[in-house]
C-alpha positions in Angstrom: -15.4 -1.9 -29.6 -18.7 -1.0 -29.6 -19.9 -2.6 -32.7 -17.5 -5.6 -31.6 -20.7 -5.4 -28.7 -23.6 -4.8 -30.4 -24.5 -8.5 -31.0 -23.8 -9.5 -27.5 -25.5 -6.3 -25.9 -27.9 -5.0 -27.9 -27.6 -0.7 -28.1 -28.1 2.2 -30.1 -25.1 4.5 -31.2 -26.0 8.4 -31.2 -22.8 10.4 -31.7 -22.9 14.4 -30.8 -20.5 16.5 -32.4 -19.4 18.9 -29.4 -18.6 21.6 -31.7 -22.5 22.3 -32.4 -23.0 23.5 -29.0 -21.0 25.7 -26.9 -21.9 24.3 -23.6 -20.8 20.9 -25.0 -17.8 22.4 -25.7 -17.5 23.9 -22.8 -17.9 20.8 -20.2 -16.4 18.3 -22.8 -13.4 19.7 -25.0 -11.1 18.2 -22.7 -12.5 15.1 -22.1 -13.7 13.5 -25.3 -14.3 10.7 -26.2 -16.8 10.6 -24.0 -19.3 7.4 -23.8 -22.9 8.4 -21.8 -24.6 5.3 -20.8 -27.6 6.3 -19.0 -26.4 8.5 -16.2 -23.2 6.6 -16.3 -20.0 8.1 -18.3 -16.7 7.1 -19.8 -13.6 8.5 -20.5 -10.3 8.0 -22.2 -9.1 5.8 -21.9 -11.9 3.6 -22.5 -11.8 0.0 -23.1 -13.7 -2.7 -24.0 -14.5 -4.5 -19.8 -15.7 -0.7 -18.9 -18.0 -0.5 -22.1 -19.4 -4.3 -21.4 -19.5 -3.4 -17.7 -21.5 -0.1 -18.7 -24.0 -1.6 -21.1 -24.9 -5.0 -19.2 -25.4 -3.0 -16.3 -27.5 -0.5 -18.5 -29.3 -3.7 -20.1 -30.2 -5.5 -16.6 -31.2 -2.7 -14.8 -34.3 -2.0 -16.6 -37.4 -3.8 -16.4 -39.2 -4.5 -19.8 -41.7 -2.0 -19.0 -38.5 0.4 -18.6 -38.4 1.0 -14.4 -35.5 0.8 -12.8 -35.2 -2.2 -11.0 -33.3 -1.8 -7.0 -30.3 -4.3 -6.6 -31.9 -6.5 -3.6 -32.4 -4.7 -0.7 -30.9 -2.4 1.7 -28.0 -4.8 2.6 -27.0 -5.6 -0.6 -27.4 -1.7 -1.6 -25.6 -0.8 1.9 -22.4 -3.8 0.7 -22.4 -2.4 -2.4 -22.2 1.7 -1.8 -19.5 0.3 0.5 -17.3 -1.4 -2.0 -17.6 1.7 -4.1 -16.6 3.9 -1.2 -13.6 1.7 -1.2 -13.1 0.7 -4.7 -12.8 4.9 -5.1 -10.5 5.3 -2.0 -8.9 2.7 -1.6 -5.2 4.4 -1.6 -6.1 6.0 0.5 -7.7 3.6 3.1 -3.9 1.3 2.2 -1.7 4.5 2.9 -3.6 5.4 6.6 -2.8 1.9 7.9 0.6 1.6 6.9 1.2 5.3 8.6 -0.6 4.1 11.7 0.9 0.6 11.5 4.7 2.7 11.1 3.4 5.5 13.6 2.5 3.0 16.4 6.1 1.4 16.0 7.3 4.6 17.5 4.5 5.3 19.9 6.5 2.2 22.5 9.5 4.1 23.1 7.4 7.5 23.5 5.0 5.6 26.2 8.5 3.9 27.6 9.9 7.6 28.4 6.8 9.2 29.7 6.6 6.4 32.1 3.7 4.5 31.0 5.4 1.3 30.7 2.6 -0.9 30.4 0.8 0.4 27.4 4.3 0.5 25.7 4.9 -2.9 26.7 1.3 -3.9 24.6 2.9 -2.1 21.7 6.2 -4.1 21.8 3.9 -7.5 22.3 1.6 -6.6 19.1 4.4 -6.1 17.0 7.2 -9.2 18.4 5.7 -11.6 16.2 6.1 -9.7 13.3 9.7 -8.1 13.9 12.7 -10.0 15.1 13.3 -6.7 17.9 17.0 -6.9 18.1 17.9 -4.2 19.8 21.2 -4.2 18.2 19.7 -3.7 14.8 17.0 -0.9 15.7 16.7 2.6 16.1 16.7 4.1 19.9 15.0 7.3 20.8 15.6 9.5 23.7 19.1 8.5 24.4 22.6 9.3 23.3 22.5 7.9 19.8 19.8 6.5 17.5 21.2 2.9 17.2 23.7 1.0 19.0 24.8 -1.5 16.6 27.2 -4.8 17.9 31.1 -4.6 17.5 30.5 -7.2 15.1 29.1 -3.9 12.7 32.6 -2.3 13.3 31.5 1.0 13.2 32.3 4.0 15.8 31.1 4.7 19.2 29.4 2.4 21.8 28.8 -0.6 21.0 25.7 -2.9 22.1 27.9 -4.8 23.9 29.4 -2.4 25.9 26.3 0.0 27.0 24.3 -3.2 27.3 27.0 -6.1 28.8 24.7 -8.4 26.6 25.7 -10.8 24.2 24.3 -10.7 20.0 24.9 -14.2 20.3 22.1 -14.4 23.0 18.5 -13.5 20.8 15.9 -13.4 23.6 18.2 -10.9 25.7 18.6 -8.5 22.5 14.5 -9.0 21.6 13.8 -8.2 25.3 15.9 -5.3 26.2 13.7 -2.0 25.5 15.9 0.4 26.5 17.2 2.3 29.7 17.0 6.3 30.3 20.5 6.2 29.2 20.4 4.8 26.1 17.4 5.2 25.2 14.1 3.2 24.4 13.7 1.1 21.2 11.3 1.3 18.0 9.1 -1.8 18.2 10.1 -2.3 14.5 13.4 -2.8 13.7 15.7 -0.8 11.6 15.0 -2.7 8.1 11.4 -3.1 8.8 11.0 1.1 9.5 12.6 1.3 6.0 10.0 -0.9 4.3 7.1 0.4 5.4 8.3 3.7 5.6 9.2 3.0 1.8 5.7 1.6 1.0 4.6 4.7 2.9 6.3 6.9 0.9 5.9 5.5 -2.6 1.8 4.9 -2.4 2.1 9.0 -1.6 3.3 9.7 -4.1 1.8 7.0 -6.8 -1.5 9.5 -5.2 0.0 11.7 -8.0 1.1 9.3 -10.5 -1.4 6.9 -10.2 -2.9 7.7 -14.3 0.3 7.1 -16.3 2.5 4.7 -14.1 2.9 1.2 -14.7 4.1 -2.2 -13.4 7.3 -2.2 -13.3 8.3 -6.3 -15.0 8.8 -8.9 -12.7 12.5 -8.7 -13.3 13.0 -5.2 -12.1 11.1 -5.9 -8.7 13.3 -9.1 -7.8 16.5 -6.9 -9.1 16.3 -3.5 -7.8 13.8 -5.0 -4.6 14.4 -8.4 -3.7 18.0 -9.0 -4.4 20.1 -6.4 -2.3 17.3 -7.0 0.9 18.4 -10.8 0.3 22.3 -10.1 -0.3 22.4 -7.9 2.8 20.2 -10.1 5.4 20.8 -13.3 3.8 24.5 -12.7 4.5 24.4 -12.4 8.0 23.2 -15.9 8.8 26.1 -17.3 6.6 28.3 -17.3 9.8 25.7 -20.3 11.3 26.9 -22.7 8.6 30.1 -24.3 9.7 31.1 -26.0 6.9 31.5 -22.5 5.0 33.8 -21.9 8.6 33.1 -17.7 6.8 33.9 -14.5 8.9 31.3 -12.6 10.7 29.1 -10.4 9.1 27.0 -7.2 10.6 25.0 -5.3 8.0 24.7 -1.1 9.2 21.7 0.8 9.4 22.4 2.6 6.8 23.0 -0.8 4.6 19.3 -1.4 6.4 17.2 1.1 5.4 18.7 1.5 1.8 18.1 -2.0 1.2 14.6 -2.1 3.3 13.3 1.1 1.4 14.0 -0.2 -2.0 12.1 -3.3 -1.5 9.1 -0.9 -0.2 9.2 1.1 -2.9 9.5 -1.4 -5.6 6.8 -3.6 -3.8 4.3 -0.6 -4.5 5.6 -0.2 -8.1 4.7 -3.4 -9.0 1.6 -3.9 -7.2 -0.1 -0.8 -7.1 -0.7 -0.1 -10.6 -2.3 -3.6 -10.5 -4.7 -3.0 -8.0 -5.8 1.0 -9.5 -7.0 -1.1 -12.5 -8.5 -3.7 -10.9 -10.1 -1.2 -8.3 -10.9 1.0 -11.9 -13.0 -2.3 -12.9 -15.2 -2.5 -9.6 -15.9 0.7 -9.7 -17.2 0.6 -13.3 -19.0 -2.4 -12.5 -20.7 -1.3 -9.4 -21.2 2.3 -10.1 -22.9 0.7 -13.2 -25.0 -1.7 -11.6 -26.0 0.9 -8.9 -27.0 3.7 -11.3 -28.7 1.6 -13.8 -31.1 0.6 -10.9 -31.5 4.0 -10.0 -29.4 3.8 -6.3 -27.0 6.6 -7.8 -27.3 9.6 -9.5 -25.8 11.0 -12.6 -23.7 13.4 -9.9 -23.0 10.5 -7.7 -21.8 8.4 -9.7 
């Protein structure tokens, strides 16, 4: 690769043989192949956009008479320490807003039950455009059960219907019933939604771990193992509003919910995290590059 880049990027090759140094061998037996570009470093696996990123960032940053040259000034230096911050952190930057995004969910009914109803109403009113709310197909806390599912479910014990007297027919009553001190107060996400985001949650903790040797999973997987049973189990509730089909009624369970709504987390972050570590990998080369070349970083920084 490197004599691939020699005619575009003009450099000089000095290779050290580790093995004639004990210190080398000490900091770099289990590292090498290691490149040094100026106080920038490489290591395997290397390719060829981190060496060109490396060496044009080398090449620009030094004036013919050999001083560093600064990047602009102290907003483009401030922008571009920032992107690095985040280019280097960026799991977990993703990871902290889905847990406050999932935690908040269950802040309403905590508000609801220590009698601070307005602030819990907020909660319910930030998240109502993005959840449908049923109250039939969420989780409940502080009451006699965690979810009071609709006859329609046909599982055991009470019934929406019964604790509630309202109808799943009628939407707005089952989005705006939060609960009662006998049943409990509502999750301002609803069952399948928990399960997603609790499943993204879950999997980008553990791709923390991972994150070196996992891949994309293909396209193929995602829609079968992800997309699919989310679609056969949600789809097939709204089967009953087509009259010409004239099909029974259909009720998915919570159980049915979160398996489904989990999987599709999970393989959402298979597919795309391992995408966005590389392309995160590439911006930091290419800034931590740029930066140290012009002398912003050093060697330890970067």
């Amino acid at each position: 690769m490197l004599r691939r880049l020699e005619a575009e990027i003009p450099h000089r090759l000095r290779q050290v043989d580790i093995e004639a140094d004990e210190e080398l061998i000490r900091r770099y037996h289990a590292r090498i192949p290691v490149v040094k570009v100026g106080p920038y470093a490489l290591e395997a696996p290397i390719d060829e956009i981190h060496l060109r990123v490396a060496l044009k960032a080398a090449l620009d940053g030094q004036r013919r008479d050999g001083s560093p040259r600064r990047p602009g000034g102290g907003a483009a230096v401030t922008l571009n320490r920032g992107l690095l911050w985040f280019a280097r952190h960026w799991l977990a930057v993703f990871n902290l807003v889905v847990f406050l995004y999932l935690s908040l969910s269950f802040v309403a009914p905590v508000l609801m039950r220590a009698g601070a109803e307005r602030p819990a109403r907020i909660i319910y009113s930030i998240y109502s455009p993005l959840c449908h709310q049923l109250a039939y197909r969420s989780w409940f806390l502080f009451g006699e059960r965690p979810f009071y599912a609709s006859e329609w479910a046909g599982l055991e014990g009470p019934s929406y219907e019964e604790l509630t007297g309202l109808s799943p027919d009628d939407l707005f009553d089952a989005k705006a019933f939060l609960g009662n001190p006998l049943v409990g107060y509502k999750v301002a996400l609803c069952q399948r939604d928990v399960a997603i985001y609790g499943g993204i949650l879950l999997a980008g903790l553990l791709f923390g771990f991972f994150r070196r040797r996992m891949r994309p999973i293909p396209i193929w997987l995602w829609a079968l193992a992800g997309v699919l049973p989310i679609a056969l189990d949600g789809g097939s509730q709204f089967l009953r509003f087509i009259p010409i089909l004239d099909l029974p009624i259909r009720e998915s369970t919570p159980f049915l919910r979160t398996l489904t709504g989990a999987l599709f987390g999970i393989m959402n972050v298979w597919l795309a995290y391992p995408h966005v570590e590389e392309a995160m990998r590439d911006t930091q080369a290419l800034v931590a590059a740029k930066l140290a070349a012009a002398g912003v970083l050093t060697a330890r920084e970067v």
